[in-house]
DRENLOKOL-641746 format. One record per residue (C-alpha): residue number from 0; residue in three letters; x, y, z. Coordinates in steps of 0.05 Angstrom, whole numbers, plus 5000, padded with zeros to 4 digits. Each point is the difference from the previous one (the first is absolute). Layout:
# DRENLOKOL-641746
<NUM ALA <X Y Z>>;
...
# end
This chain:
# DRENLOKOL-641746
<0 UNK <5030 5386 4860>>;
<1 UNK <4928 4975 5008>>;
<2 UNK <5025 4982 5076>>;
<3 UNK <5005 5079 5010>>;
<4 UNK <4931 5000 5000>>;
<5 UNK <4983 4950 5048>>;
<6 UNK <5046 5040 5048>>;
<7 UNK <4967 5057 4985>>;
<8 UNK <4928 4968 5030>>;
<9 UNK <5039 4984 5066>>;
<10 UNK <4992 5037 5063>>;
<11 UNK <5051 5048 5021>>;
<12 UNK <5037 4956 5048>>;
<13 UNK <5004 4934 4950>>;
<14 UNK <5028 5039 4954>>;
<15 UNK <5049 5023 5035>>;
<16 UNK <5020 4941 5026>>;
<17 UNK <5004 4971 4939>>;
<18 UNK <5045 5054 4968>>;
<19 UNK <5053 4995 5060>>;
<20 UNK <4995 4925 5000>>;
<21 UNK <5017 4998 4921>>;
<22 UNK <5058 5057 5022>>;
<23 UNK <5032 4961 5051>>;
<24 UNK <5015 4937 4949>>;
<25 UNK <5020 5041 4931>>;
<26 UNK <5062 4990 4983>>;
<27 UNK <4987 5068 4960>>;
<28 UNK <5042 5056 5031>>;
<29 UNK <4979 5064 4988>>;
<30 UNK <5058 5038 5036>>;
<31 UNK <5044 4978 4937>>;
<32 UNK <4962 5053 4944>>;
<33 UNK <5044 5055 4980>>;
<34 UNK <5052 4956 5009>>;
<35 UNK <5055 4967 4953>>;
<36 UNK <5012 4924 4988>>;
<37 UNK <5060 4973 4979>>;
<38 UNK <5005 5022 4922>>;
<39 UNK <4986 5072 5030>>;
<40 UNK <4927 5002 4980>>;
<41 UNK <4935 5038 5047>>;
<42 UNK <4964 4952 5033>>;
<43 UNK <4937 5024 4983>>;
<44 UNK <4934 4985 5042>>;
<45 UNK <4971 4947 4952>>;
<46 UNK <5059 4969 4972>>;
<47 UNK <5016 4933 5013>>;
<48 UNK <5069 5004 5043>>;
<49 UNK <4970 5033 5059>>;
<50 UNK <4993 4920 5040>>;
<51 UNK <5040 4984 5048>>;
<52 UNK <4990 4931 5041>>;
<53 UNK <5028 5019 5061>>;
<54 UNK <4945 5061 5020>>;
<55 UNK <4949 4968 5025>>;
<56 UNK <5045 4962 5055>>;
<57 UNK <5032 5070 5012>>;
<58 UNK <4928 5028 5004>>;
<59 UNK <4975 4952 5048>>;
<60 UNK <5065 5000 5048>>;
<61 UNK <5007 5080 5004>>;
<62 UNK <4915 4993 5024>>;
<63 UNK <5015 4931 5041>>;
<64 UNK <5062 5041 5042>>;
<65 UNK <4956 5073 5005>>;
<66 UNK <4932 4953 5018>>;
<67 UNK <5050 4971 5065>>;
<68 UNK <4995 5066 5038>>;
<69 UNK <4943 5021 5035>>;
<70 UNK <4933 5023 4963>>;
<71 UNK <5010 5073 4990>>;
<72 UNK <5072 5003 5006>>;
<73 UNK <5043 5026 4937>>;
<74 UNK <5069 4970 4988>>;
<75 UNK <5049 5043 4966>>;
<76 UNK <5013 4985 4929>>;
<77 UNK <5077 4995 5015>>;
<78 UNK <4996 4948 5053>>;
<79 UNK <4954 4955 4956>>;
<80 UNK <5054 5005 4942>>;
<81 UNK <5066 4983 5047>>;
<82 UNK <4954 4940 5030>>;
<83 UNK <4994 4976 4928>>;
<84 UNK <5060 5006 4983>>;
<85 UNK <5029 4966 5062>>;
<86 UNK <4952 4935 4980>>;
<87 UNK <5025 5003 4934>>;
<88 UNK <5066 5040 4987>>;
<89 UNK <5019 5019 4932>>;
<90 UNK <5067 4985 4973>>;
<91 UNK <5017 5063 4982>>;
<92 UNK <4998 5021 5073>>;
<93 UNK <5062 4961 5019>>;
<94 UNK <4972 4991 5072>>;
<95 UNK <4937 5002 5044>>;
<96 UNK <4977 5037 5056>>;
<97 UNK <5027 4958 5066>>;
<98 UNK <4933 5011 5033>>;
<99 UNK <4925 4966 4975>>;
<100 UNK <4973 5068 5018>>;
<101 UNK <5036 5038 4934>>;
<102 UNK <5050 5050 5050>>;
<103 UNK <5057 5013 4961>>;
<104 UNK <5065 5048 5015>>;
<105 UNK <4989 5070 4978>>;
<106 UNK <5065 5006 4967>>;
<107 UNK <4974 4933 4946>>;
<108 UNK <4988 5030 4937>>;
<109 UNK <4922 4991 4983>>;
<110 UNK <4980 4931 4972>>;
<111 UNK <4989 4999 4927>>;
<112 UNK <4932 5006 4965>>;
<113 UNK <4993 4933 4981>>;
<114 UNK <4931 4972 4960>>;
<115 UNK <4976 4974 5071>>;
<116 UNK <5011 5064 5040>>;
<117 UNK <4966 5030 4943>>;
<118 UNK <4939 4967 4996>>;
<119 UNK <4990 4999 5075>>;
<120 UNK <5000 5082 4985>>;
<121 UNK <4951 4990 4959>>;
<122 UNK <4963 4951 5038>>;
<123 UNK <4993 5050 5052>>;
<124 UNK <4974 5058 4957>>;
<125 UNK <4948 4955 4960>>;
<126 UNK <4970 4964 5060>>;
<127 UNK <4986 5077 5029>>;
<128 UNK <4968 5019 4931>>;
<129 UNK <4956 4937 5003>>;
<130 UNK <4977 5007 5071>>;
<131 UNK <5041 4933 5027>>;
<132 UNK <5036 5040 5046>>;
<133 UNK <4985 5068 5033>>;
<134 UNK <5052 5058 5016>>;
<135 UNK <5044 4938 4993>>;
<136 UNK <4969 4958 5054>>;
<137 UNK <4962 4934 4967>>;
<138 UNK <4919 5015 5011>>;
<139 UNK <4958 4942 5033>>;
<140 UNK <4979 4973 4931>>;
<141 UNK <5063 5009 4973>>;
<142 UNK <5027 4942 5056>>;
<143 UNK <4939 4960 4981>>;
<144 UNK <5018 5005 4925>>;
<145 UNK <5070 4977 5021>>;
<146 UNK <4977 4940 5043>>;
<147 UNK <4996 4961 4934>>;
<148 UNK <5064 5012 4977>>;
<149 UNK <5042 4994 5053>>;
<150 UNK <5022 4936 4998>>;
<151 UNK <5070 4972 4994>>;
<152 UNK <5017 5080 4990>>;
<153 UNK <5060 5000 5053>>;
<154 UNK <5074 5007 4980>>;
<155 UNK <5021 4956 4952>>;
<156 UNK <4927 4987 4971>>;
<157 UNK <4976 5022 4927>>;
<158 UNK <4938 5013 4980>>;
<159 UNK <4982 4931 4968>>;
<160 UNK <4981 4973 5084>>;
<161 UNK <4943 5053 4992>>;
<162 UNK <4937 4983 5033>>;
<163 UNK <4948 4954 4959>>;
<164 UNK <4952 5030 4950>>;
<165 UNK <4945 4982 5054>>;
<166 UNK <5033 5032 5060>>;
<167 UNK <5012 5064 4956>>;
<168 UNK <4919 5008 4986>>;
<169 UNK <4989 4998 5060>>;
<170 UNK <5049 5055 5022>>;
<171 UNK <4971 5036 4948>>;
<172 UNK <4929 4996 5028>>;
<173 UNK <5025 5019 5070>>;
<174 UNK <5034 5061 4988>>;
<175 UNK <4941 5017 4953>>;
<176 UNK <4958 4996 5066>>;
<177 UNK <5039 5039 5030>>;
<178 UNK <5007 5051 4957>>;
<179 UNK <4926 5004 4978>>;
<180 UNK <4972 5042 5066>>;
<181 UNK <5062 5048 4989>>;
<182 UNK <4975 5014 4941>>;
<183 UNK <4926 5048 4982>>;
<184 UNK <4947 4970 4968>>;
<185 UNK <4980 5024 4932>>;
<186 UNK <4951 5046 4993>>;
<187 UNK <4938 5003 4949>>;
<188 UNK <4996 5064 4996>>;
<189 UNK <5030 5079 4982>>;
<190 UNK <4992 5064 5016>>;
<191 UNK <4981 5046 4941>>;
<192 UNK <5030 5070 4999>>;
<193 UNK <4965 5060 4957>>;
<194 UNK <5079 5017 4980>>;
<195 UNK <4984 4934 4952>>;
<196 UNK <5043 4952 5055>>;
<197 UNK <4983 4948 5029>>;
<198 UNK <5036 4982 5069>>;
<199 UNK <5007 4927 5017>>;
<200 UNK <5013 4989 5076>>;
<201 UNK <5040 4939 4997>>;
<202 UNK <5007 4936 4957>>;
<203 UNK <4931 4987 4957>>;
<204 UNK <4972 4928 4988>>;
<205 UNK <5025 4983 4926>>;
<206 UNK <4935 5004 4964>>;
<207 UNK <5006 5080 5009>>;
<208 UNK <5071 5005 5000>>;
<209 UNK <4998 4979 4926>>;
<210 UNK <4935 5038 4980>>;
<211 UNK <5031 5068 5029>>;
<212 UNK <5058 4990 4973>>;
<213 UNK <4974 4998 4931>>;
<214 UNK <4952 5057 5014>>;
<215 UNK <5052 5048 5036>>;
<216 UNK <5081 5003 5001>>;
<217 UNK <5027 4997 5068>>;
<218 UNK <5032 5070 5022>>;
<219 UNK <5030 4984 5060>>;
<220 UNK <5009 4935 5047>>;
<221 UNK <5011 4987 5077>>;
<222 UNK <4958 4997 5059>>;
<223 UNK <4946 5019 4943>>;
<224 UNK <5000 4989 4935>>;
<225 UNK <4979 5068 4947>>;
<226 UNK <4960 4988 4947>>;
<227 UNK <4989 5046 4943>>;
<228 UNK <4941 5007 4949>>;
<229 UNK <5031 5028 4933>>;
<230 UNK <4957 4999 4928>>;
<231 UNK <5047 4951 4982>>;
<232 UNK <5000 4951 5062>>;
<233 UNK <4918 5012 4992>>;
<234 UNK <5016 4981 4929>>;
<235 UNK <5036 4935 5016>>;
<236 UNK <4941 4965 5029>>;
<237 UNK <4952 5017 4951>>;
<238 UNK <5053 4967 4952>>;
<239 UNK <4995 4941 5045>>;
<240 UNK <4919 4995 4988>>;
<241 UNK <4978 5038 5050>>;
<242 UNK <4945 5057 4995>>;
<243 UNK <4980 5066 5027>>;
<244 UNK <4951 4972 5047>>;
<245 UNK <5042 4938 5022>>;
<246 UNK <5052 5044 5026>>;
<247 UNK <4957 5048 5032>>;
<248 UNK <4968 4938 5041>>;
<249 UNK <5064 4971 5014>>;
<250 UNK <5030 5064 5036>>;
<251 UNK <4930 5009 5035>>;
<252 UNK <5012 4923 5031>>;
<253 UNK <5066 5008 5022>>;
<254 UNK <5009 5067 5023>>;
<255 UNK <4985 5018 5068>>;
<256 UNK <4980 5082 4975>>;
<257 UNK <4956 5016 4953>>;
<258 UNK <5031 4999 4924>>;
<259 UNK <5020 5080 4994>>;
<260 UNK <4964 5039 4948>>;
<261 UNK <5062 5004 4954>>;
<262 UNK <5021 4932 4994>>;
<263 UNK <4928 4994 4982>>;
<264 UNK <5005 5050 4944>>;
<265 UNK <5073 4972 4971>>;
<266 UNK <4974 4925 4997>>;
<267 UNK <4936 5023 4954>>;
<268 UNK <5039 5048 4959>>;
<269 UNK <5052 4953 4987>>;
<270 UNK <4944 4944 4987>>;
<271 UNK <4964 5046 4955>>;
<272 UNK <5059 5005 4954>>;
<273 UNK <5030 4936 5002>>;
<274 UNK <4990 4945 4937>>;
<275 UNK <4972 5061 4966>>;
<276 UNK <5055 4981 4941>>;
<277 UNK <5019 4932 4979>>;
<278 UNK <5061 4964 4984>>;
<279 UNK <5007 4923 4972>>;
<280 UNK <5036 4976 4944>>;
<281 UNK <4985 4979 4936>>;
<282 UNK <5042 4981 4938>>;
<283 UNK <4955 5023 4943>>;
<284 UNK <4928 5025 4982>>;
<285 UNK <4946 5002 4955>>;
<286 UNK <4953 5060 4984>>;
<287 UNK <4939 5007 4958>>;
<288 UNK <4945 5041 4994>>;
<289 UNK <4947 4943 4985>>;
<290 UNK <4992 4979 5074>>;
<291 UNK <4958 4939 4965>>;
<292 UNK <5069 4979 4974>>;
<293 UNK <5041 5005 5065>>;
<294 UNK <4932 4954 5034>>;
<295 UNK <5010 4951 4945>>;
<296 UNK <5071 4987 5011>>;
<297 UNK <4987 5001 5073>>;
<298 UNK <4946 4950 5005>>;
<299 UNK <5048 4951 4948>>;
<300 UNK <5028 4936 5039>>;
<301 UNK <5058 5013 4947>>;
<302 UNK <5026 5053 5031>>;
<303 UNK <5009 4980 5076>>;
<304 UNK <5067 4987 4989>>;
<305 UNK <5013 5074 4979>>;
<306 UNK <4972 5022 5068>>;
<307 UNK <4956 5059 4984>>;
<308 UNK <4969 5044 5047>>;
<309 UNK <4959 5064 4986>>;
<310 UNK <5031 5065 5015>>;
<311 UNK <4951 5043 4968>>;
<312 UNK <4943 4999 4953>>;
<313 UNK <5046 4999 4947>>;
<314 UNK <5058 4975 5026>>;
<315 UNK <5020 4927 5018>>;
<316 UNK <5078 4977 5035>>;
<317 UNK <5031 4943 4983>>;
<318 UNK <5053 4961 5035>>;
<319 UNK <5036 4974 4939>>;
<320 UNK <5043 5038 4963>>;
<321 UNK <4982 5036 4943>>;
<322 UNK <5020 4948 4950>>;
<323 UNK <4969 4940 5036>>;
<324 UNK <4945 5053 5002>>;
<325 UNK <4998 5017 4924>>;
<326 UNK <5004 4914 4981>>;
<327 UNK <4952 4982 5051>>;
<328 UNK <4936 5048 4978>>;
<329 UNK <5018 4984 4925>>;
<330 UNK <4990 4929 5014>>;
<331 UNK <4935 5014 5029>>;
<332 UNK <4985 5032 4929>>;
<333 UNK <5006 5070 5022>>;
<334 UNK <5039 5051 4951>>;
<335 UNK <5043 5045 5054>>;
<336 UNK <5051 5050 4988>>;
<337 UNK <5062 5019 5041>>;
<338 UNK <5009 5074 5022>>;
<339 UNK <5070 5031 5030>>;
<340 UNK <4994 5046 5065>>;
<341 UNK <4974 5059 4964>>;
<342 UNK <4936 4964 4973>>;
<343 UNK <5023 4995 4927>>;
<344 UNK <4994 4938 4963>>;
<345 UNK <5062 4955 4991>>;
<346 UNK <5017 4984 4930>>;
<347 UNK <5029 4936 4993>>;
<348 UNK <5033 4970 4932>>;
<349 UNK <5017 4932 4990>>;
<350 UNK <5081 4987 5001>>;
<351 UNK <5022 4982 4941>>;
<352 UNK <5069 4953 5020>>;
<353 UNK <5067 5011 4958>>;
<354 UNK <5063 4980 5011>>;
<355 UNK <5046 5028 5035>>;
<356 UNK <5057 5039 4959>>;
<357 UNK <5071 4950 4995>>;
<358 UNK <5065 5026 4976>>;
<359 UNK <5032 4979 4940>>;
<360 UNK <5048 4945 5003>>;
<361 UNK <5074 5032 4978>>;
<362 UNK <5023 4973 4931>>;
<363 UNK <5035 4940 4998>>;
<364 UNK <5070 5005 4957>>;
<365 UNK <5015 4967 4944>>;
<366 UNK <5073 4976 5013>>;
<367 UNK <5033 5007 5080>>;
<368 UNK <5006 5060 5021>>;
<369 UNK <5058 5049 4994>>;
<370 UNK <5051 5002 5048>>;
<371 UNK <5000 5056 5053>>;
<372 UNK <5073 5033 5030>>;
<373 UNK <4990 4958 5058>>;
<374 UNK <5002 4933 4963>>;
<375 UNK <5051 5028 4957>>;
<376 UNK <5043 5018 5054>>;
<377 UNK <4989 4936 5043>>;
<378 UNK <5015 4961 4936>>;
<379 UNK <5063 5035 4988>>;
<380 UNK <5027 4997 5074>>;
<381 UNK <4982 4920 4996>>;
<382 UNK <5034 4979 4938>>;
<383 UNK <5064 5044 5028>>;
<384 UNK <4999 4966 5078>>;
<385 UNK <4994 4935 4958>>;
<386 UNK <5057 5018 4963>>;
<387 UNK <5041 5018 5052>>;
<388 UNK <4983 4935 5040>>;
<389 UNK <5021 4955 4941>>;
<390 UNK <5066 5040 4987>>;
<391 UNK <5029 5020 5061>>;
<392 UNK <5056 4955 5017>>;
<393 UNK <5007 4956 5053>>;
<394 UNK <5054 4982 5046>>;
<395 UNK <5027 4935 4994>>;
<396 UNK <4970 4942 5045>>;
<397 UNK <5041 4947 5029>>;
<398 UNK <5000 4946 4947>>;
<399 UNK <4967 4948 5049>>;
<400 UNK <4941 5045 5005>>;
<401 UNK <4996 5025 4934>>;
<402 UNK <4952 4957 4949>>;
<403 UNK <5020 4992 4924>>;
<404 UNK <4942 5028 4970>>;
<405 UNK <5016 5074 5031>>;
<406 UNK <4937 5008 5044>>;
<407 UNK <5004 5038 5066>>;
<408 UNK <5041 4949 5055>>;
<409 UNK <4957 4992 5065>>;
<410 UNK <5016 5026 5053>>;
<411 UNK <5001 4975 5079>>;
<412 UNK <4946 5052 5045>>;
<413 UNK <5063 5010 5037>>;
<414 UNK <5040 5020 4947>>;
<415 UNK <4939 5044 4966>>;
<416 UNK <4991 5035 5062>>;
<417 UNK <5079 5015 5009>>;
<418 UNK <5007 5029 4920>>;
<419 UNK <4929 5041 5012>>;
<420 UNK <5036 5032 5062>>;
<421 UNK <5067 5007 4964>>;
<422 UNK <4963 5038 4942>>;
<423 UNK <4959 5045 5047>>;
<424 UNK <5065 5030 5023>>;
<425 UNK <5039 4998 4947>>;
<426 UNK <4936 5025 4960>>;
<427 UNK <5015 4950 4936>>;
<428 UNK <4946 4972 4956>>;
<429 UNK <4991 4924 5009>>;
<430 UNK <4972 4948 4948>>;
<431 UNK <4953 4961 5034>>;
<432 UNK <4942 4941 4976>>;
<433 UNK <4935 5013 5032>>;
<434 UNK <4938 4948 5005>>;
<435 UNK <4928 5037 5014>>;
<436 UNK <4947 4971 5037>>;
<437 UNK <4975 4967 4934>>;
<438 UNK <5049 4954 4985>>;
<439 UNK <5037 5048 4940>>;
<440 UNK <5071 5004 5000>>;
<441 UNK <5044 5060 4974>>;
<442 UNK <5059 5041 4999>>;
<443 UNK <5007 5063 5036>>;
<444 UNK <5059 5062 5004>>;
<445 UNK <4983 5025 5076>>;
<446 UNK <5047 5064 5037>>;
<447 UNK <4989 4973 5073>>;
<448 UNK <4977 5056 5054>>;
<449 UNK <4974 4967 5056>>;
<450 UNK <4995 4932 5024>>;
<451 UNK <4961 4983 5060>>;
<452 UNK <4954 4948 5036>>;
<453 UNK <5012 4956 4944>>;
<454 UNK <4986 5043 4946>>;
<455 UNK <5041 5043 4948>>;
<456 UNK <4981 5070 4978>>;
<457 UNK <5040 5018 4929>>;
<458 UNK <4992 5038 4944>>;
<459 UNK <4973 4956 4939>>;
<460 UNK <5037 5015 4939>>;
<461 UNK <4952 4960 4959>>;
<462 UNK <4940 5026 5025>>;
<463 UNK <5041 5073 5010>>;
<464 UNK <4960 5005 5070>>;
<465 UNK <5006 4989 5069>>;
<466 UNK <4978 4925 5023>>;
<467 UNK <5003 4953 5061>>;
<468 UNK <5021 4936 4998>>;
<469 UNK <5001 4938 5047>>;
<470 UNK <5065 4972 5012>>;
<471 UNK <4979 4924 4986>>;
<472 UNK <4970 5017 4942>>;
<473 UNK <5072 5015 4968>>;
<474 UNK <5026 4943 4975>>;
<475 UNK <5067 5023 4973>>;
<476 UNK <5037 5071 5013>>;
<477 UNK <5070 5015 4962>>;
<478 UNK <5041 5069 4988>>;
<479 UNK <5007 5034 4941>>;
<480 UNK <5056 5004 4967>>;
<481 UNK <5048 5072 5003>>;
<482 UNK <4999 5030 4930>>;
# end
């Protein structure tokens, strides 16, 4: 972010003060990558489940208890841990030490690894790495860092009682105080080496931090820093504008020995090759011998738009494309000609349009068409279930149930349901009369096989086929007759 760089121009001290100020309040915890969340996915070091709004209290609590000892004086890890734990006991644990000072009985089993014991771990290993603490004793401006966040930080407290924005800048400017004469100044200057190294005693001042490291890659770091001069690193900065002679005066101004003889030698023979061959880009070209032409179309207002620049004599480069190209100069009245890679002229023929082939429509018969064995068949098997269903005699209904015109009685759902059992185990067909979701009545010679959840599975003689049908669609059932 553009705030990166404004870091960067610090001094040593502010910016570290400002990097362990911004670590003691993020909520990011690092300890969790390589991890797995709870769908048994990596935590991975970017991602977005890696906050956790408990750290910084557990950050500034694990300092706030090691800052109570004496300056200089190193608690062990362990004890820190069992005192946290002790102010705030996990439920897993079933119990707590009996003692504020974390002594438990050696014969406990050890305490779980809960997310607060964890990140008081790692607490402890990144305030080493960033200098708050030393061989795990809090340095000088490490306290001062910690004087503006210590507030309300005691057992029991979270991390929203933190010290006030104002309270923490200022902490932040102590402990860079502090830190600052602990630290070396930067130096303006090398120390050139004829093995084409440079050796930089300690921390440089920024300007030539970032010129060196564009003209040389660093070899080695430390105490020193190692700096080599390769034909590409020399290459770099001429790539970045610099010349032959600019780099030759900026080693002689900020080294403290004279520039050796072969660094000398490798920045002009690099020089003396480089830009040597050219590279741009450009999406077509014209060519002509008459350079009278090519100054013609050059000098034409009409053809700023094409955005042509001289490459030769002979040869101009456009950045339109070569059919914008080809339109543009033949508004201008010109007559030009298109040419593939190889040089040769493209012949081009105007496109005469046709339509596209169709196929014929089939032939439409005269009379309907003739029957296949599958109609025939289906035809037969329906006139024959018909027959049967208007033929097949019927049992006898009770006379009070029975109408005079011979149509199918109706039935009671209880006493559909009881003959559709009956004729499951007995496996009899059944005559039944059946109303579809559209209203249309009919007649229907069924052999029962299942009925279940309100719904009867039977083998339709009419439509010689397995069907389903609801029970209160069946308005009438009644046996068939014995032969």
């Amino acid at each position: 972010t553009p705030a990166y760089d404004a870091w960067q121009e610090l001094p040593a001290a502010e910016r570290w003060s400002a990097l362990a100020t911004a670590w003691l309040a993020a909520t990011r915890t690092a300890g969790l990558v390589g991890g797995r969340d709870g769908k048994d996915r990596t935590l991975s070091a970017l991602g977005p489940h890696l906050d956790r709004s408990t750290a910084p209290e557990v950050r500034h609590r694990v300092l706030a208890l090691a800052a109570t000892l004496p300056e200089g004086t190193a608690p062990a890890p362990e004890s820190l841990l069992s005192r946290l734990r002790w102010e705030r006991p996990s439920a897993s644990r079933g119990s707590r030490p009996a003692t504020p000072d974390g002594a438990a009985n050696p014969s406990d089993p050890p305490p779980p690894q809960d997310l607060r014991s964890r990140i008081a771990q790692w607490t402890l290993n990144e305030a080493e790495l960033l200098g708050v603490t030393g061989r795990g004793a809090v340095s000088s401006h490490g306290r001062a860092l910690l004087s503006g966040h210590d507030h309300g930080h005691g057992p029991g407290h979270g991390s929203d009682s933190e010290g006030t924005a104002a309270e923490q800048s200022l902490a932040a400017a102590r402990a860079a105080r502090l830190l600052a004469p602990l630290l070396p100044e930067p130096l303006d200057h090398v120390l050139l080496q004829a093995d084409l190294t440079a050796v930089a005693p300690g921390p440089l001042e920024r300007p030539l931090a970032d010129a060196l490291a564009v003209l040389a890659d660093v070899e080695s770091k430390g105490g020193a820093t190692v700096y080599r001069f390769t034909p590409g690193s020399v290459r770099r900065a001429l790539d970045a504008g610099q010349s032959a002679s600019d780099l030759h005066a900026f080693l002689a101004a900020h080294s403290r020995t004279p520039v050796p003889q072969p660094l000398a030698y490798l920045i002009d023979d690099v020089a003396r090759k480089h830009g040597h061959l050219r590279i741009g880009a450009a999406s077509a070209y014209v060519r002509c011998d008459d350079e009278a032409l090519l100054n013609e179309i050059l000098a034409d207002k009409r053809a700023q738009s094409l955005r042509l620049r001289r490459l030769a004599p002979t040869v101009l480069a456009a950045q339109a494309d070569p059919g914008t190209l080809l339109d543009g100069l033949r508004a201008m009245g010109f007559a030009p000609a298109a040419e593939s890679a190889e040089g040769d002229v493209l012949i081009t023929r105007a496109h005469a349009h046709r339509t596209p082939p169709r196929t014929a429509p089939e032939p439409v018969p005269d009379g309907p068409p003739l029957p296949g064995d599958t109609l025939i068949g289906a035809a037969v098997r329906a006139i024959r279930a018909g027959d049967l269903a208007s033929t097949a005699p019927r049992k006898e209904a009770p006379t009070s149930t029975s109408p005079s015109d011979g149509r199918l009685p109706r039935t009671t759902a209880a006493e559909t349901l009881a003959t559709m059992q009956a004729a499951v185990l007995t496996g009899e067909a059944l005559w039944i009369g059946y109303v579809n979701a559209e209203g249309t009545a009919s007649q229907r010679v069924i052999a029962p096989v299942r009925v279940e959840g309100g719904f009867v599975t039977a083998y339709d003689h009419t439509a010689d086929e397995v069907r389903t049908y609801p029970l209160h669609r069946v308005t009438g059932v009644a046996e068939l007759a014995d032969d």
